[in-house]
N, C-alpha and C positions, 0 to 999 in steps of 0.2 A: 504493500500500500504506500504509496505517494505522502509523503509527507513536505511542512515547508520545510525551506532550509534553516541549516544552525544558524541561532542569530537575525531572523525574521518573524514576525509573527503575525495571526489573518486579527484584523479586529471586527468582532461580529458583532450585528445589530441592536447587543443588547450592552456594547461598552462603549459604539455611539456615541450616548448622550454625553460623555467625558469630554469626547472630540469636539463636538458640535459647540459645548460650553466654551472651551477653551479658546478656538478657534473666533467664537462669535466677540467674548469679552475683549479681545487683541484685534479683529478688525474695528471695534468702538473707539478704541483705545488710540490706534494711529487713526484714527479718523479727526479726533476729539485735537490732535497735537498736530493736523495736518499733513501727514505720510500717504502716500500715495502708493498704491498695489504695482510689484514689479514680477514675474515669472521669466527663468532661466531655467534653458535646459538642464536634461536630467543627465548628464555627459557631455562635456568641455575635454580641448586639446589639455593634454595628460601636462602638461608644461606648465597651464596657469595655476593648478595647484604645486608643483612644485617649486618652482619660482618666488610664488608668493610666500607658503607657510615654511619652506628652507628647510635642509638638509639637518638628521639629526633631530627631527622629530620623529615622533613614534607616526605620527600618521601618514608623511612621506617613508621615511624608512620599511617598515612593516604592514601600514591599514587601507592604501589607498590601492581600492579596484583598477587596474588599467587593462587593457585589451588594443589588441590591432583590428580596425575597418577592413573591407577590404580593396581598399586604396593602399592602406600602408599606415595609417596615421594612427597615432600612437593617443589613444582617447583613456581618461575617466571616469568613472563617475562620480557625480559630485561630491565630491568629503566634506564642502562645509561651503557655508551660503554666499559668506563677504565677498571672497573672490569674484564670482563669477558678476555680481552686483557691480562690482570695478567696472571689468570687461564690458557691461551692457554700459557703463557712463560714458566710458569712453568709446565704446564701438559707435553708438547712438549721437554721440556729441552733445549726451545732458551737461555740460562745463558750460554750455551756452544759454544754459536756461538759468534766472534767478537762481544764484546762490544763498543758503544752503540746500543743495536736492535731498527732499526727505523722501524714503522708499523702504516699503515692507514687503515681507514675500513669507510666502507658508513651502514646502517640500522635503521630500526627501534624501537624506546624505547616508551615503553607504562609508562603514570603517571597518575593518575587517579587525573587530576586537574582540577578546572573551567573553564571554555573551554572559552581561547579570540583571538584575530588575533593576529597569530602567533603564537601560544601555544594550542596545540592540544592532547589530551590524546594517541592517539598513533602520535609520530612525528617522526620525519624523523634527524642524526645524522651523519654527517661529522666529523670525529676525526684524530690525529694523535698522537703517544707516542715516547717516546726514552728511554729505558729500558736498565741501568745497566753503569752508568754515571752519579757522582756528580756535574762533574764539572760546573758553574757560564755559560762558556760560551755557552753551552747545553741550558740555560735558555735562552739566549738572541737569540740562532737560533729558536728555537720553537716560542719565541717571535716577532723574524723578519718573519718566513715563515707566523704565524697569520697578523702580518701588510700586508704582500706582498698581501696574499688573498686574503683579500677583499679589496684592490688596484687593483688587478689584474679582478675583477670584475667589477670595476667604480663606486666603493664607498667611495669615498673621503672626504665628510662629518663623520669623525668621531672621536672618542676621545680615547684613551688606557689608562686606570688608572691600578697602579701596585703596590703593596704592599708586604711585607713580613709579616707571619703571625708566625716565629718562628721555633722551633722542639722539640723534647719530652724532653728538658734539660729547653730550655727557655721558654715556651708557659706557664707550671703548676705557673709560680710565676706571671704571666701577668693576668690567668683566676681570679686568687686571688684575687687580684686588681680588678679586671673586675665586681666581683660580689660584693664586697664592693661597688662601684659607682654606682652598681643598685639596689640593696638593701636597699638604701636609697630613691630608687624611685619604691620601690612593690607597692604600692599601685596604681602609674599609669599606669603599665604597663597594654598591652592586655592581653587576655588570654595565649593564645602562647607565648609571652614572659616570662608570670611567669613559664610555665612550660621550658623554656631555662632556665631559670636562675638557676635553679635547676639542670637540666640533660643536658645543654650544652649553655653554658657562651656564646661563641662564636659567633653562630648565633644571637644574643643578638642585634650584629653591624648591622645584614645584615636585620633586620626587616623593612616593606617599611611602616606601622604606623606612620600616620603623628606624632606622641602621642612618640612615644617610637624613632622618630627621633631625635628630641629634645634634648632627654637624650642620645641619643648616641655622638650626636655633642657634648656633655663636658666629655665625656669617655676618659680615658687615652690613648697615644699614644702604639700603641705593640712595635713598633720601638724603645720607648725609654725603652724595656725590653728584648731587644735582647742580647744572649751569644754571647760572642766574634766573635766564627766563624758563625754567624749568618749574626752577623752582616757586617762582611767581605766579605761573601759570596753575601748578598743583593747588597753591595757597587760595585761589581766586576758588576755584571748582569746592574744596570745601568750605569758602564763606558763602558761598551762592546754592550750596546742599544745604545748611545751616540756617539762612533764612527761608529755604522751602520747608525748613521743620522734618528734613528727612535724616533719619538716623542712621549713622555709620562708624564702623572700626577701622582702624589706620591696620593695614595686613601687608609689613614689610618684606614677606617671602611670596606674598603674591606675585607672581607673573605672565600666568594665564599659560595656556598649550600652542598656541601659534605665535610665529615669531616675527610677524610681522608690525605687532602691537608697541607705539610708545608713548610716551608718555603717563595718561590716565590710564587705570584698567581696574575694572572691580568684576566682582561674583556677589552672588544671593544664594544661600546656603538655607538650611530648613537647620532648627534648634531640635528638633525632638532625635532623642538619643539614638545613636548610630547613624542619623543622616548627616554624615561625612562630605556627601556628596554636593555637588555643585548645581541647583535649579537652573542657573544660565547668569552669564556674563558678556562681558563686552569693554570695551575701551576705545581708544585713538589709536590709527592708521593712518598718520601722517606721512609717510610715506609710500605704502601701496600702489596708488595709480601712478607714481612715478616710475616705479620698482614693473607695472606693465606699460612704458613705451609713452605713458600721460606727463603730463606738466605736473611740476609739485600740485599736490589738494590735498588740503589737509580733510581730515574726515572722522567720527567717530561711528559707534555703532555698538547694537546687545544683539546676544542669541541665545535663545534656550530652546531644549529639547521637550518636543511633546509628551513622550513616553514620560518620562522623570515628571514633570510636572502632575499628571493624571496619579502616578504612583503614587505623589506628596499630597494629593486629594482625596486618596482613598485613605491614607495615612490617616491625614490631620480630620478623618470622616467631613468635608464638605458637604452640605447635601448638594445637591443641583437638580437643576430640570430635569424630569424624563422628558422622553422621546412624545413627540405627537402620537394618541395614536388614533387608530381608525375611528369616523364619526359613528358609520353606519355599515351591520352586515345585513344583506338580501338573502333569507331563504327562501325556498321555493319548493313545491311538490307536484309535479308530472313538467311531463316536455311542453307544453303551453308556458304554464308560466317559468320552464327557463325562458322561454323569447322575452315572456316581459320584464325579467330578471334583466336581462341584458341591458334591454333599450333605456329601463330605467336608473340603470345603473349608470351610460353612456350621459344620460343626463343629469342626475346629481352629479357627477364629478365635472360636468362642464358647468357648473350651477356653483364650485369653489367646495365641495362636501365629498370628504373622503370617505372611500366605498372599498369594501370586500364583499365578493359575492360567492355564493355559495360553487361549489363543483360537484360534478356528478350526480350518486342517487342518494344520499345516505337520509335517513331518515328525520322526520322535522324536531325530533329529540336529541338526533345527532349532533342537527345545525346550531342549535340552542346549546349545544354544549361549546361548540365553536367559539358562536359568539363568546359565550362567558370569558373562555381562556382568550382572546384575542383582547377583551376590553372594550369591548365598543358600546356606546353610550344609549344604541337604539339597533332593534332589530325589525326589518321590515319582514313579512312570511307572506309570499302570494302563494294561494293556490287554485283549484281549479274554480271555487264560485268566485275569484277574487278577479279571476281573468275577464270571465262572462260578467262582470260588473263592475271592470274597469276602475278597482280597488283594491287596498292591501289593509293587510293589518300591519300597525305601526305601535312597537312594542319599547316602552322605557327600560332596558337591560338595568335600571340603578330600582324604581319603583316598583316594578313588574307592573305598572298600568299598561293598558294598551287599546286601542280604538280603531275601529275602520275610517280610511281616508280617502279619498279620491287619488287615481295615480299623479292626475294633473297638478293634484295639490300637496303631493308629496316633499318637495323641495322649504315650501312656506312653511309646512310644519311645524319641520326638523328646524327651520332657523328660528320660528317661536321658541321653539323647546330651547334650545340653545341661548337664547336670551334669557329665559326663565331662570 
């Protein structure tokens, strides 16, 4: 038997209503801040993620699906949202529209990682960017619409730690330093550590090795190796989080998984015990579209992962909406009134009135069982006198009343009842 694969999972109709919540409170959200809906393909030349997140990460090194066309070209699939966001600014020539271009996108990013709750080889990606704007308090809206979110969701248990990690003036005399302080601790480190320490210092901080934790807690501060306007710049974004009333912790080994990130960079974390893990982050990309073939733009941006989030719902017991369901089911008894089952059915749902209708022969005890389990608020039963008198019985599935109606007046009923 066919199963999916490791590392995917089918989401079925009844976990839905997670998606639909999630999904709906984040297009309100960039609506409310002005962000505009952006879609990129689901596989990009295999280059622009390598290029952009660099060598020596775990998801160029190890997680990123690539495949040959059969052209020859060395394709992707998407690993993560920013990049390909670049690529359309500047494929499109958005640098020429009203700066800052604000843009959200919902998809899929495949990582070929050990598959745990919440972390899925193909996952699911909520993001937003603001493309072609330095300024600090840029930092602090991307950073408030992240807090609103998942407030606006009912998840209140949580923590935002926020960091600056520098820019290509200040970062090279901090990595210096960096590798000095672990250099003296080669011989503990994990594997993957010694090969950071070598091809990228940075991640160095962000290793979760209880072993190479240690050593990163006596690591030097970056903050105490920030250029002026670094530093100015950091100092601005927490006085401008501070009159938004949003609360956050200064996290000096933060510095996120991709390394294209500088400056600002924060994460939102969940407080309840064992959630270790990361709801979603984001920072500054001031260099990025230059880094693909664009003019300096400076830019910032969040992303978080669908799955993780729905996880930290069912966690923190949010309730949420169910799902719609059905207005009304049609039974019916002998081949007559299927036709009229049909016709009628053809015209409440073009009338805006969601219909299931019965199938086949099963019994009018049977269909009444249906309804029950399916949930529907009203059940109509034609049968053979109902035909020849161009009427149904129209049953409240909540009261058990029920009344003979006209078919013609079938529709006005059901929307009385509904307003009742």
């Amino acid at each position: 038997m066919y199963k999916a694969p490791r590392g995917t999972v089918d989401i079925l109709p009844q976990e839905r209503a997670y998606w639909k919540y999630v999904e709906e409170k984040a297009a309100y959200l960039c609506q409310l801040y002005g962000y505009q809906p952006l879609s990129t393909p689901i596989f990009e030349d295999s280059q622009l993620f390598a290029r952009t997140i660099a060598g020596g990460t775990d998801i160029v090194d190890k997680e990123m699906y690539t495949f040959e066309d059969r052209s020859g070209q060395k394709l992707a699939l998407r690993a993560e949202g920013t990049a390909p966001v670049c690529r359309a600014y500047l494929e499109h020539g958005l640098f020429n529209s009203p700066q800052p271009v604000r843009l959200y996108y919902f998809g899929p990013a495949f990582r070929y990682e050990r598959p745990q709750a919440g972390r899925y080889r193909q996952h699911h990606q909520f993001g937003f960017e603001a493309l072609g704007d330095a300024a600090p308090i840029l930092d602090a809206e991307v950073i408030e619409m992240t807090w609103r979110f998942f407030l606006l969701l009912g998840l209140p248990r949580l923590s935002l730690h926020l960091n600056s990690i520098g820019c290509k003036l200040c970062q090279p005399g901090y990595i210096e330093v960096l590798k000095q302080h672990y250099s003296a601790y080669a011989a503990h480190l994990c594997p993957d550590c010694k090969v950071r320490l070598a091809r990228n210092p940075l991640r160095l901080l962000d290793c979760k090795k209880a072993s190479c934790q240690k050593i990163a807690e006596t690591a030097p501060k970056i903050t105490d190796y920030l250029c002026r306007e670094c530093q100015e710049h950091f100092q601005n974004v927490q006085k401008y989080l501070e009159a938004l009333g949003i609360p956050f912790q200064l996290n000096y080994r933060l510095v996120r998984g991709l390394d294209y990130y500088t400056r600002t960079v924060f994460e939102v974390e969940p407080q309840e015990e064992g959630g270790q893990s990361s709801l979603g982050g984001g920072g500054r990309y001031d260099n990025l579209i230059e880094e693909l073939g664009g003019k300096p733009t400076p830019a910032v941006g969040f992303a978080a992962g669908l799955e993780r989030i729905i996880l930290s719902l069912r966690k923190q017991k949010v309730a949420i909406p169910a799902l719609p369901k059905p207005d009304v089911f049609i039974a019916h008894l002998g081949e007559r009134a299927k036709i009229e089952t049909i016709k009628l059915a053809s015209r409440l749902r073009q009338a805006g009135i969601a219909v299931i209708e019965a199938t086949g022969d099963k019994s009018l005890k049977a269909q009444l069982r249906q309804a029950n389990a399916l949930g529907t608020s009203y059940t109509i039963i034609i049968g053979k006198s109902e035909v020849e008198s161009q009427s149904a019985v129209l049953r409240n599935m909540i009261t058990s009343e029920q009344k003979t109606v006209p078919l013609a007046e079938i529709a006005r009923a059901l929307e009385q009842g509904q307003k009742a």
